[in-house]
C-alpha positions in Angstrom: -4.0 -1.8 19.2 -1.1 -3.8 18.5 2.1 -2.6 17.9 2.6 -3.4 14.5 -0.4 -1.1 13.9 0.9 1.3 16.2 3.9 1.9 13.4 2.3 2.1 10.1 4.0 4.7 8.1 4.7 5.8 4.8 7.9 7.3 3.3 9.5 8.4 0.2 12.7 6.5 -0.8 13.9 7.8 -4.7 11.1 6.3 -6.7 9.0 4.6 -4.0 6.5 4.7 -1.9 7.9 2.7 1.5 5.2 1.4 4.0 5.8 0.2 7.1 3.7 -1.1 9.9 0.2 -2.5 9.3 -1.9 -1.3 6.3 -5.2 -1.6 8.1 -8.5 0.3 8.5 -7.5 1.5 11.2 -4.3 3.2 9.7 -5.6 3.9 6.1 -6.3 7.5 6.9 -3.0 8.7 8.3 -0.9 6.4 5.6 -3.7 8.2 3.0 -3.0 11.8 4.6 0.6 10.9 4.3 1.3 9.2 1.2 -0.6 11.9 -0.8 1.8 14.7 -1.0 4.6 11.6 -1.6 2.7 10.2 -4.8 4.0 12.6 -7.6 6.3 10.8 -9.8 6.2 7.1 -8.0 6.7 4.2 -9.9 6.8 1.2 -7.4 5.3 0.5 -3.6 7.6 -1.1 -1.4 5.4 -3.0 1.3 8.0 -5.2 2.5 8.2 -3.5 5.8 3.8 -4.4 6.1 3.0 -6.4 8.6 -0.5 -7.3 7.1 -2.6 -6.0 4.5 -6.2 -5.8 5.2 -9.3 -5.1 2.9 -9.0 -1.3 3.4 -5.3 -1.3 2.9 -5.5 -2.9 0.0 -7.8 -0.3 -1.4 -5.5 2.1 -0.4 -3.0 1.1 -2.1 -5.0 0.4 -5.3 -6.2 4.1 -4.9 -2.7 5.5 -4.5 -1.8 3.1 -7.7 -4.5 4.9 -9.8 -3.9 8.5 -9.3 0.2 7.6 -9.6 -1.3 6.5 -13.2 -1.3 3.4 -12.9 1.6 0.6 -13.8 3.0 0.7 -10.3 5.5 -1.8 -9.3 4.9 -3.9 -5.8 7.6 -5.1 -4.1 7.2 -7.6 -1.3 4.2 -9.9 -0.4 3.1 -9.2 3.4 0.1 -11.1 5.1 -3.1 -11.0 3.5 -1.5 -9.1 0.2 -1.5 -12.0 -1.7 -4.9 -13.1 -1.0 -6.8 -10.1 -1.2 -5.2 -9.3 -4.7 -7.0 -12.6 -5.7 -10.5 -11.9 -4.4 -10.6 -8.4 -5.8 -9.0 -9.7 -8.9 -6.8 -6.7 -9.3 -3.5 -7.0 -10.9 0.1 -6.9 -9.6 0.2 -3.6 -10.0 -3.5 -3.4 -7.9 -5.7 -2.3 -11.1 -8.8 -4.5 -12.0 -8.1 -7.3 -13.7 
C-alpha cells in the first residue's frame, strides 16, 4: 500500500470537510465511516490535501455531496478529480449533470 494511501483521512475544519491522503477504494470505507458523523451542516470539500482520486472516491464524495444536500463547494483539483468529474458528467459540486 503506498503511503499516500496509508494517510487518507477526513477532518472537520469550520464549514468543511478536509481530506487528506488518497481517496481510493481501498480507503472509501474508513473516510465514509469518518466523514459521516462530520457531514451535518458542510458546505464545501477541501480535497487539496488528496493525493489521487479514484472511481470509488469520487463516488464518495458525490454521496457525501448529496446527503449534505447538495450545492457543495470543491476546493482543490488532485489527480484523477478532474477527469473522472468529466466521464461521470457530474457537476463541480459532484451532482449529475
Amino acid at each position: 500500500m503506498p503511503a499516500a494511501d496509508a494517510a487518507a483521512g477526513v477532518t472537520r475544519a469550520g464549514d468543511a470537510l478536509r481530506f487528506a491522503g488518497a481517496l481510493a477504494r481501498g480507503q472509501v470505507p474508513a473516510l465514509w465511516q469518518a466523514a459521516l458523523p462530520l457531514l451535518a451542516g458542510a458546505t464545501r470539500f477541501d480535497v487539496s490535501g488528496a493525493s489521487r482520486v479514484d472511481s470509488a472516491g469520487v463516488a464518495l464524495l458525490a454521496e457525501l455531496s448529496a446527503r449534505a444536500g447538495g450545492d457543495i463547494a470543491i476546493a482543490g483539483d488532485p489527480p484523477g478529480l478532474a477527469e473522472l468529474r468529466a466521464a461521470y458528467r457530474l457537476n463541480a459540486d459532484l451532482s449529475f449533470a
